[in-house]
C-alpha positions as CSV (number, residue, x, y, z in Angstrom):
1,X,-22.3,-0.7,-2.1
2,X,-19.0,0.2,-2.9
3,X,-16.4,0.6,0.1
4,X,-15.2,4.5,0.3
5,X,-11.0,4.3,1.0
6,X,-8.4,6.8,1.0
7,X,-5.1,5.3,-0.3
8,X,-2.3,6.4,1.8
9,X,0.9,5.3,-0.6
10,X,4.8,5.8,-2.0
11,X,4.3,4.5,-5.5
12,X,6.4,2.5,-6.0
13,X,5.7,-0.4,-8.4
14,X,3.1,-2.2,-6.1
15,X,1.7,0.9,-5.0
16,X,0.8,1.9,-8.6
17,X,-0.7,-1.4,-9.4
18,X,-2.9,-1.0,-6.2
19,X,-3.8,2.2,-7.0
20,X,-5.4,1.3,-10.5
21,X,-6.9,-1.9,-8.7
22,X,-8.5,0.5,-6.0
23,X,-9.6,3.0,-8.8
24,X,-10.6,0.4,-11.1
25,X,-12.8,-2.0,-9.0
26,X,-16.8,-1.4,-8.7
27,X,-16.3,-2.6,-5.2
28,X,-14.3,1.0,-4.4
29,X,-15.1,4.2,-4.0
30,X,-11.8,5.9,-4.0
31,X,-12.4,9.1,-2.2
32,X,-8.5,10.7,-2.1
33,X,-5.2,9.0,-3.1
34,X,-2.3,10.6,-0.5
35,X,1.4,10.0,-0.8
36,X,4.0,9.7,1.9
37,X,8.0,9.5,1.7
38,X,8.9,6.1,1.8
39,X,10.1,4.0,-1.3
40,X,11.5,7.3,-2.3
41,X,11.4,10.9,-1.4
42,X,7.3,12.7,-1.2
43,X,8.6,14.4,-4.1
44,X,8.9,11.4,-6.4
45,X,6.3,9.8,-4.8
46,X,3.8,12.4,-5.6
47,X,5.2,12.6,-9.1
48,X,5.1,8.5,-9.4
49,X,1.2,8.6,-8.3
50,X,0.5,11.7,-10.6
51,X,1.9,9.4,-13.6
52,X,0.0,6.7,-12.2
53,X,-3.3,8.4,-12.4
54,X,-2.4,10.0,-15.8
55,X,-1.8,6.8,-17.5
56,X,-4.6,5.2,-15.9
57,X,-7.2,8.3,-16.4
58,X,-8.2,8.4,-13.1
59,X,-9.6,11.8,-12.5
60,X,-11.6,13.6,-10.1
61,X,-9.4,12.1,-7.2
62,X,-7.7,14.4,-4.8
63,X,-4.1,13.4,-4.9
64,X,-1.8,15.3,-2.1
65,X,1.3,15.4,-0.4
66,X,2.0,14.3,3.2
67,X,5.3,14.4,5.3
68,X,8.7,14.5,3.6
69,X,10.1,12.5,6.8
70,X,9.5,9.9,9.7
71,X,8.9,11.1,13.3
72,X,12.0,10.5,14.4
73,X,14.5,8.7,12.2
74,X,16.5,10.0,9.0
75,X,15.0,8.4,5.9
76,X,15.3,5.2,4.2
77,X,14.5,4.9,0.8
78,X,14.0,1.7,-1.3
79,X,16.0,2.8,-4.8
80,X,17.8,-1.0,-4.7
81,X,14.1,-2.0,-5.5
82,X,12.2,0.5,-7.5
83,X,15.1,2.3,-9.3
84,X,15.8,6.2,-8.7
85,X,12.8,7.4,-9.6
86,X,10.6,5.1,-7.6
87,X,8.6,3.7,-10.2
88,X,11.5,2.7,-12.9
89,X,10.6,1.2,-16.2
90,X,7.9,2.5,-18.5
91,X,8.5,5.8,-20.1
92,X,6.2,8.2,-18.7
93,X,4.6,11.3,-20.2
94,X,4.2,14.3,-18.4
95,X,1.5,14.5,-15.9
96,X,-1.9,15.5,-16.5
97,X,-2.9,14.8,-13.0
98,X,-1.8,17.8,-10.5
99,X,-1.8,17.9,-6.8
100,X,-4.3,19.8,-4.7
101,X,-2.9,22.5,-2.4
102,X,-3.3,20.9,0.8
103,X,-1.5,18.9,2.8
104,X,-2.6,15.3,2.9
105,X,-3.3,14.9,6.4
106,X,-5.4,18.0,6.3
107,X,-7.5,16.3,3.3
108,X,-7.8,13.0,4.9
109,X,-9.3,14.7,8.2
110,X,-11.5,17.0,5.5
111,X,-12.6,13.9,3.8
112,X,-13.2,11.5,7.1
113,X,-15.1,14.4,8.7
114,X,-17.6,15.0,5.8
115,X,-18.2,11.9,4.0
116,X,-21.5,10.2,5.5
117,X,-20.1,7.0,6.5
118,X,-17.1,5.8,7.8
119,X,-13.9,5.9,5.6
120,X,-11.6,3.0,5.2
121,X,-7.6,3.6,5.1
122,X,-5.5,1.4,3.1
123,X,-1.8,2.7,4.0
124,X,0.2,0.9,1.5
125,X,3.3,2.6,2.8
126,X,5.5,4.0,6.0
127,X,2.4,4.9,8.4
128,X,3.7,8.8,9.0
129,X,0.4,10.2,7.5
130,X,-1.5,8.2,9.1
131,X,0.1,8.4,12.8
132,X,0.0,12.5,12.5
133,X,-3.4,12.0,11.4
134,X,-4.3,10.4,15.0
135,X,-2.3,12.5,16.9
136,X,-2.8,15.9,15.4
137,X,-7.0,15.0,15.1
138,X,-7.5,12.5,17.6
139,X,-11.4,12.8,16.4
140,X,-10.4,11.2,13.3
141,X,-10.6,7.6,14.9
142,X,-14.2,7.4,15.2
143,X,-14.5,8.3,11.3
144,X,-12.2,5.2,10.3
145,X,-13.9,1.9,9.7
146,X,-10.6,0.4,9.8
147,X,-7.3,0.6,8.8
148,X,-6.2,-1.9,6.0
149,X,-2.5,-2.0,5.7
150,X,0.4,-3.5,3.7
151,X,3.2,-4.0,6.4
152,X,4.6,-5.9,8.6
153,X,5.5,-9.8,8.9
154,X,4.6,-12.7,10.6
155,X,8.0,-14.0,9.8
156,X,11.1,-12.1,9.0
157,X,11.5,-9.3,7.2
158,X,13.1,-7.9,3.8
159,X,14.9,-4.6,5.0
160,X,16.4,-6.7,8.3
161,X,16.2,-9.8,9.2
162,X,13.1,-8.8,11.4
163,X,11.9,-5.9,9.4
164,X,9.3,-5.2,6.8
165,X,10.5,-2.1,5.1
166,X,7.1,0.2,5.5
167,X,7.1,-1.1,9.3
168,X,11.3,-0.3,9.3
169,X,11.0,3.2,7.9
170,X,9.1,5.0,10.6
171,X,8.5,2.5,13.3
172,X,7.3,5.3,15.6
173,X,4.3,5.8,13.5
174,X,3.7,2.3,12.7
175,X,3.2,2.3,16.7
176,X,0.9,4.7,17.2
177,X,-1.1,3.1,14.5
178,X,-1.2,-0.1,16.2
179,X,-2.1,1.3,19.7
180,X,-4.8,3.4,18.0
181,X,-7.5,1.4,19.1
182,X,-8.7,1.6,15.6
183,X,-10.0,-1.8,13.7
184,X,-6.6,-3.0,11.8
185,X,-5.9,-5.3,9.4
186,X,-2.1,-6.0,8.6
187,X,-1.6,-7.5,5.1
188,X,2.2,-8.5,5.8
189,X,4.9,-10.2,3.6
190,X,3.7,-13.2,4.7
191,X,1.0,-13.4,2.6
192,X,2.0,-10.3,0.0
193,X,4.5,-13.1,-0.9
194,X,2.3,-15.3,-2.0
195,X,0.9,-12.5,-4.6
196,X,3.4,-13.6,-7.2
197,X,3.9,-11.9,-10.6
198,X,4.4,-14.5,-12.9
199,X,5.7,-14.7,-16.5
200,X,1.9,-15.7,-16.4
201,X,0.4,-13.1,-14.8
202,X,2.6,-10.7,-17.2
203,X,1.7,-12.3,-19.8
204,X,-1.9,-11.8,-19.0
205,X,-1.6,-7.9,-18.7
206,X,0.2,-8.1,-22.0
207,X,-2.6,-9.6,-23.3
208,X,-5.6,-7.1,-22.8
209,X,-4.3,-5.1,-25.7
210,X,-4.2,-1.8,-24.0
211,X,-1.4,0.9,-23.5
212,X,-2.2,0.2,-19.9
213,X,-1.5,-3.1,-19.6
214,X,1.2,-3.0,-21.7
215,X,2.7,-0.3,-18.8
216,X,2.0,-2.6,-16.3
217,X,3.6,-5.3,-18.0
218,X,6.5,-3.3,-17.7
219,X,6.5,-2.8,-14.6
220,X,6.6,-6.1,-13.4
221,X,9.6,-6.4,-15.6
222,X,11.6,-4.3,-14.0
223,X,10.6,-4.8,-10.5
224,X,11.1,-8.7,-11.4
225,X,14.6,-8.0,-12.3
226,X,15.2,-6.3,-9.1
227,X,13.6,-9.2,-7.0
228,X,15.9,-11.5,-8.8
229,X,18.9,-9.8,-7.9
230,X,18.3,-8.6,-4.7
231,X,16.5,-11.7,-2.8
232,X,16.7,-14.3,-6.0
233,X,13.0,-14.2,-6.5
234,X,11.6,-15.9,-10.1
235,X,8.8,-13.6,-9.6
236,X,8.0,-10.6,-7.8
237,X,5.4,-10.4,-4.9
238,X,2.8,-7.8,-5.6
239,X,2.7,-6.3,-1.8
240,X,0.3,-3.5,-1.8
241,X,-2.5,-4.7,-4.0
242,X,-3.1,-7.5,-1.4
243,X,-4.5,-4.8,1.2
244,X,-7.1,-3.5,-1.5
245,X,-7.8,-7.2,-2.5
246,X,-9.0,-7.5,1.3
247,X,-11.4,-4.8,1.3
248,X,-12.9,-5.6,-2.1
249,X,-13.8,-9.3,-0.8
250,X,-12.4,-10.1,2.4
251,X,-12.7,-14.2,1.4
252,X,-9.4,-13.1,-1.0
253,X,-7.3,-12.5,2.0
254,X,-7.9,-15.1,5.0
255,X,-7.1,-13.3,8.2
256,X,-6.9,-14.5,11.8
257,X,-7.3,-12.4,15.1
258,X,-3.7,-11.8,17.0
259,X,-1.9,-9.0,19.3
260,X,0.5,-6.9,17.3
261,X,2.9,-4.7,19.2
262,X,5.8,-2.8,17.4
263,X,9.5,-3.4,18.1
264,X,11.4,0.1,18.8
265,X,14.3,-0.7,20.5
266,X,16.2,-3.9,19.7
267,X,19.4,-3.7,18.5
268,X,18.6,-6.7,15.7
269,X,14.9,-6.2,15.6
270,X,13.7,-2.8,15.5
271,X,11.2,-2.1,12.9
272,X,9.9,-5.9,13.7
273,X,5.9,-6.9,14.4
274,X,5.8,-9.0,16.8
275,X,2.9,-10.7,16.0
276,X,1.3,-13.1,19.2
277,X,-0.5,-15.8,17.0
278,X,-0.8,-18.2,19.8
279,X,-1.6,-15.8,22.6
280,X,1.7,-16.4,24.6
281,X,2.0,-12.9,26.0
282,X,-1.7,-12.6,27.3
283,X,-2.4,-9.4,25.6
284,X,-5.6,-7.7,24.1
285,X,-5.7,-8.6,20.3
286,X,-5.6,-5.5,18.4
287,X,-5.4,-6.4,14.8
288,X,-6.6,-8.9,12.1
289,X,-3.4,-10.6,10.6
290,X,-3.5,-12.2,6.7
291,X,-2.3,-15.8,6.3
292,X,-3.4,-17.0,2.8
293,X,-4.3,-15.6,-0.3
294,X,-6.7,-17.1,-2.6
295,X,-4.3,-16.6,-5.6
296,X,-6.5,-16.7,-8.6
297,X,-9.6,-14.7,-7.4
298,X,-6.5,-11.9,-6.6
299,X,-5.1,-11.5,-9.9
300,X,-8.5,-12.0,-11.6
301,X,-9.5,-8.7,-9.5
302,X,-6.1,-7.0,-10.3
303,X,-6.4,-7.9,-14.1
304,X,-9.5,-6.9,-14.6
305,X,-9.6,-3.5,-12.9
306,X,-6.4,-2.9,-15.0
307,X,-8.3,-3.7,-18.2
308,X,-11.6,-2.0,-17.4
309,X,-8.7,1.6,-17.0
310,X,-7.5,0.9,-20.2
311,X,-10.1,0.7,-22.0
312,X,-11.7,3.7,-20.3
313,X,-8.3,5.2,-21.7
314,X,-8.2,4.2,-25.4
């Protein structure tokens, strides 16, 4: 049976690819796509994820709007990366896809409350939605199988040295998430880097024929280009379609068990996950960590949720 998610995300190049692979998959049932500030403002977030959806087809989704800003710190957008309107590129048309008049926490707790089973969260952004979801509906925890999220590192980061850039943006939230007590799995950069976009790969989405691949295509262009002169990447890592890959087959992402607290204080390191691998601090383990990705059975699921949209759309 397909697995029900809300998609919690700041589109964002990688968030719009994970939003067709999580509407595009038979292994999903996407219930509600939400949008948060974070690689730009809610505004062009919501915009980029009503594009999204339009070019895509993906209809009969609730899409909303969630918080305009962190819980405590001024915002931090990622324009170096994804251009100033969050998902530069492609030409867009105008919309199709509107908003519903509700604020997104409110329809996650709607949605978690009423569906018949458990609802999985895939977060692929800064965790503010989600953390006001837990604190303003504490209830809500017992309706979340788990919480699938891109964010985070084993390693170091790419907005500090230390810091992820979801995890860096509102690491209050990203906190409360971890000390939820809810099942987590953190997809961090660790293994999101090894979800390249090659010439390859674009050449691949190129190759399905469709308007929608072609879109994708360019996509990857641009946020290739950025890659390259921001961090001298020869290809871009495809972050946030890693957490859907997990849910639709968990052997795609390899995970092991670890403690994972939330740095909010250092000087150098706030925004960090300090992730315990080898159980040096004694403490409960409280999340599933990714380590590998199986490459090929990754972009075959990405690919092939991006052609069966397009062809729903031409």
């Amino acid at each position: 049976m397909p697995v029900p998610i809300i998609i919690d995300c700041d589109p964002g190049h990688d968030d719009a690819i994970a939003i067709m692979l999580a509407a595009g998959d038979p292994s999903i049932d996407l219930l509600a796509i939400t949008t948060v500030a974070g690689n730009q403002t809610v505004e062009k977030t919501t915009l980029n994820a009503r594009r999204v959806c339009t070019v895509a087809g993906i209809t009969g989704v609730p899409l909303a709007a969630g918080c305009t800003q962190p819980l405590v710190q001024p915002q931090l957008v990622a324009d170096d990366v994804h251009g100033k309107s969050g998902l530069d590129g492609p030409q867009f048309a105008e919309p199709a896809v509107d908003v519903v008049p509700e604020h997104a926490v409110d329809l996650m707790y709607r949605i978690l409350t009423r569906h018949p089973e458990p609802v999985t969260l895939v977060p692929t952004a800064p965790l503010t939605n989600v953390a006001l979801l837990l604190t303003r509906y504490p209830d809500s925890a017992a309706r979340i199988r788990e919480i699938v999220l891109m964010g985070g590192s084993t390693e170091r980061g790419n907005r500090t040295p230390a810091a992820e850039f979801n995890i860096y943006a509102d690491p209050e939230a990203a906190d409360i998430v971890f000390r939820s007590g809810v099942p987590i799995t953190m997809c961090g950069l660790n293994v999101t880097h090894q979800a390249l976009a090659t010439p390859e790969v674009v050449a691949r989405l190129e190759g399905l024929g469709t308007e929608l691949g072609r879109t994708c295509a360019q996509l990857m262009t641009f946020y290739g280009s950025t890659y390259r002169r921001l961090w001298g990447f020869a290809s871009p890592p495809l972050h946030d379609p890693v957490a859907v890959a997990r849910v639709i087959d968990p052997a795609i992402v390899h995970c092991v068990d670890a403690s994972v607290a939330v740095e909010l204080h250092g000087h150098h390191t706030r925004g960090a996950t300090v992730v315990d691998l080898h159980g040096y601090l004694g403490r409960p383990v409280n999340a599933r960590v990714a380590v590998t990705l199986e490459r090929e059975l990754f972009w075959d699921r990405v690919i092939g949720a991006v052609d069966a949209l397009g062809k729903r759309t031409t």
